[in-house]
C-alpha angles and dihedrals in degrees: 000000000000113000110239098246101187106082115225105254114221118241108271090016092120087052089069099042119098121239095251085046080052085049099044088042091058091040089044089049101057100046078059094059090047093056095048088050094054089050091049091050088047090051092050094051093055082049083058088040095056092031075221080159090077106065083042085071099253123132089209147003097259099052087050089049092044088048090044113050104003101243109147111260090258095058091040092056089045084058100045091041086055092048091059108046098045078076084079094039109069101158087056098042093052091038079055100042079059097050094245093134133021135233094264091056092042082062104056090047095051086058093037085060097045092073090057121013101170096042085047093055087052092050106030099105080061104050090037085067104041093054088049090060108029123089111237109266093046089051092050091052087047099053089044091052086048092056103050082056101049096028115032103149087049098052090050082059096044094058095041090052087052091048090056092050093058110127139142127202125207117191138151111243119225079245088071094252127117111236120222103204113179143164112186136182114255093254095046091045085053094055096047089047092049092049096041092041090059097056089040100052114143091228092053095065129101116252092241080053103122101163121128119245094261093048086058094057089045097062098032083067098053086047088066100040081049092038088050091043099052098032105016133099093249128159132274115235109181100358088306149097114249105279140175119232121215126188125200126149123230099268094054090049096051096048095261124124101277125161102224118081110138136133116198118268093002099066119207122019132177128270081240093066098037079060093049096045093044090052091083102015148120104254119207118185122219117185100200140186122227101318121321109014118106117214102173138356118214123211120270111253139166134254096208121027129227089252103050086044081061100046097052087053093056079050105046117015104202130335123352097215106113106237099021109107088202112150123229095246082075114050142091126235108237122199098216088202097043115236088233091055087054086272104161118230099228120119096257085070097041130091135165121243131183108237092257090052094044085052102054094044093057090045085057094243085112134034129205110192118207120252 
């Protein structure tokens, strides 16, 4: 029978405790935890050992471990893979059995010592130590490090193998939103975080700037696919730059009750965000009748020229939110009397927004008055 090894605390027994006796009871906890974990893990290798699984009518360890406890079948196999090969590790298993590292860095040195098993038995008291003492993403750097060193040909495996399992999903949710679903290779990660952490820095934000961390990402990530749509090399596809199509009939466009309001891939969108993205767009008229016949396609043609693009740049230079540092190169053009309202597109009705600020004006949380 295991000994519970966590004593019951008494109701109101934390409000007597000190701050430093708080500190030394969580630190104390986990290394609890640590301790009955790695019981748990030694009980399941003699288990493997035995194959007492078996007679218990079970055709492998992991699907005893998933019956048993309910873990999925991948972090079952992690655990049984763990339990058998800290048979070969003695210095971690002990330095686990104390609670001197936790599962997590027992991990990372079980696969630490799969590239090289015989240089990692040489060297465990070591690493044993240094994963005791060092915090986790040093000790990630330093077991990466180890195993270049140790490894080399199967780390070069192992990032090409990385490399091969690159991929990135894009999908609507029955929610209405789109899904961004990637695995990259660390090189390649490194490159997105540092291009979306420099648009998302926290002292670059307007004070009025009230996004969380992860909205911030999120739309510094739709400012450079913008960005490389409207300023990149990027390539022609019938006789075109990439492009997204909106339809919207007139009612919707001019705030009436219409019926079309749909943007390619994405499916419906509010009339609020038709407006938005009218207000700097290439306009083609179709005249229709009843639903689906066409009876005559306009040209394309652009709300707002090159020229006058340009000129509202010289002007305004970025955003003209006062507060928001966002460059020109990153902004919309708003019509603050909408075209489709009769707004003229002449400059003295034109302004440049950042995509936040355009949002929240047609949304009615900012106005902008004309001059």
């Amino acid at each position: 029978m295991i000994e519970h090894m966590f004593a019951t605390e008494l109701p109101g027994e934390f409000d007597r405790l000190s701050d430093e006796q708080l500190h030394d009871g969580f630190v104390e906890g986990r290394r609890e935890i640590a301790v009955l974990q790695a019981r748990s893990v030694r009980h399941l290798a003699e288990i493997i050992a035995r194959r007492s699984y078996e007679p218990a009518g079970y055709l492998s360890a992991v699907a005893f471990v998933c019956d048993r406890t309910g873990m999925g079948r991948h972090a079952a196999a992690e655990l049984v893979r763990l339990a058998t090969a800290l048979d070969g590790m003695p210095e971690t298993a002990a330095a686990f059995a104390e609670g001197d590292l936790d599962l997590t860095r027992v991990r990372h040195l079980v696969r630490t010592r799969e590239a090289n098993p015989d240089a990692f038995r040489r060297m465990e008291t070591t690493i044993v130590t240094q994963a005791a003492q060092l915090s986790l993403r040093d000790l990630r750097i330093f077991l990466d490090l180890w195993r270049q060193n140790a490894a080399p040909e199967v780390v070069h495996e192992e990032v090409e193998s990385q490399r091969e399992r690159r991929r990135l999903s894009i999908s609507p949710t029955f929610e209405g939103m789109v899904r961004l679903d990637a695995d990259l290779d660390r090189e390649s990660g490194a490159i997105v975080a540092a291009a979306i952490g420099a648009l998302a820095e926290p002292g670059n934000l307007a004070p009025d700037d009230d996004r969380t961390a992860p909205q911030r990402r999120a739309d510094a990530l739709v400012d450079m696919c913008r960005d490389h749509l409207d300023h990149g090399d990027t390539p022609v596809s019938g006789g075109e730059k990439p492009h997204i199509t909106v339809v919207v009939d007139l009612e919707t466009l001019e705030g009436r009750a219409g019926r079309k309001c749909e943007i390619d891939e994405a499916g419906v969108i509010t009339p609020e965000a038709i407006r938005r993205l009218a207000c700097d767009a290439s306009i083609v008229r179709a005249v229709m009748s009843g639903e689906s016949e066409v009876l005559d396609m306009g040209r394309r043609t652009r709300v707002v020229t090159p020229a006058q693009r340009r000129a509202l740049e010289l002007r305004d230079g970025g955003c003209v939110i006062d507060g928001c540092t966002a460059p020109a190169r990153w902004t919309d053009v708003h019509h603050i009397v909408h075209w489709a309202d009769g707004g003229v597109t002449a400059l003295i009705n034109l302004v440049l927004l950042c995509r936040r600020h355009h949002t929240m004006v047609h949304e009615g949380k900012i106005e902008i008055r004309p001059p």
